[in-house]
N, C-alpha and C positions, 0 to 999 in steps of 0.2 A: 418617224425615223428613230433609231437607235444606234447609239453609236458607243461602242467599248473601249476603255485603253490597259494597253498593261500597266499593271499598277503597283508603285510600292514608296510610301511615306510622303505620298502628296504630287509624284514627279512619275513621267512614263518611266516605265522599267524598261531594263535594255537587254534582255535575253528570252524571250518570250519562252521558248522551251521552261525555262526555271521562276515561269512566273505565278506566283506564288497568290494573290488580288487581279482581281479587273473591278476597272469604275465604270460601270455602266447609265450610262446618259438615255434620255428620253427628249425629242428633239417633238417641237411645238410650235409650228410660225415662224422656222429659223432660230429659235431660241429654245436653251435649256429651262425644259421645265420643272426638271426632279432628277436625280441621282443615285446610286448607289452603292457601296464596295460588295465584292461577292469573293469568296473565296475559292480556289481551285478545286475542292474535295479531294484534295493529295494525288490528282492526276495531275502529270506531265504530256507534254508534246504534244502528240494527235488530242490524247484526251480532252486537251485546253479548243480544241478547236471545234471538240464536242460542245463544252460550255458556249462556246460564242452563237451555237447554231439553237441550244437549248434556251438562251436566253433574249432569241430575237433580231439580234444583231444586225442590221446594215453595212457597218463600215468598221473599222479596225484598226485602230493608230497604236503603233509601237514603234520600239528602237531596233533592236538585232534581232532576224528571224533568219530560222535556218533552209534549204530549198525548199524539203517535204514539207513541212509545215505552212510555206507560204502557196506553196500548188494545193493542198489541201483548202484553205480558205479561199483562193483564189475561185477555184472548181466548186466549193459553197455556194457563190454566190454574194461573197464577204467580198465589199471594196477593202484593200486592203493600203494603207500608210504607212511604210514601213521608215524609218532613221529619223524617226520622231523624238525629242528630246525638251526636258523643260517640265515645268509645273504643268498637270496634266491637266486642271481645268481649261488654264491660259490655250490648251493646244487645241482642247475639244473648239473655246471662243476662235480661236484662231483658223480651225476649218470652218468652220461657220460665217466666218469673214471673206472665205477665202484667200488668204491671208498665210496658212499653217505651211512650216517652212520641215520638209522631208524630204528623204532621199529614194524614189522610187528602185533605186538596184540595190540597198541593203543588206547585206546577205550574210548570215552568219556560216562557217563551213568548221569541220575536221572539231567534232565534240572527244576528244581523246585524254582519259583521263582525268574528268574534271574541267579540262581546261578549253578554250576554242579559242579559235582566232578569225575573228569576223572585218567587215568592208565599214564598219557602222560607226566607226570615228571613237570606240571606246575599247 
């Protein structure tokens, strides 16, 4: 199993559109057995969900995602975690536990100007 987060200084990112790192896990017997950050190659949006499909990916833990993006991973193939928040290793241990506390309706909307206003508590 493989499991991604968005990633940025240690903690899930919360804009997936603008996310910039994914830490990619390698799942062993229920446990992590290896890790590691990757970067976006200066794609945004769909393209991010290219990376998650190029690099294997199972499952998909973030904070704010917007609709297309979330139908696009969805339609992958990618279980998707969306209003994930917190030190991102702790979250990956935390689905592993069963345990990992997210918000299945998530949704980030209206990217206008820079700015959006999302459901994702941030």
């Amino acid at each position: 199993m493989r499991i991604a987060v968005a990633y940025e200084n240690g903690e899930v990112f919360q804009h997936f559109g603008r996310t910039e790192s994914f830490k990619i896990y390698d799942i062993e017997d229920g446990k992590i057995s290896s890790s590691a950050v990757i970067g976006n190659g200066g794609l945004s949006h769909g393209g991010l969900v290219q990376i998650l499909l190029d690099n294997g990916v199972d499952t998909f833990i973030c904070g704010g995602i917007g609709g297309g993006a979330r139908n696009m991973i969805e339609s992958s193939g990618i279980k998707l975690l969306p209003g994930a928040s917190g030190n991102a290793d702790a979250c990956v241990q935390a689905y592993l536990d069963g345990k990992l506390s997210y918000d299945p309706d998530t949704e980030c909307h209206s990217h206008e100007g820079g700015e959006h206003s999302c459901h994702c508590g941030h």
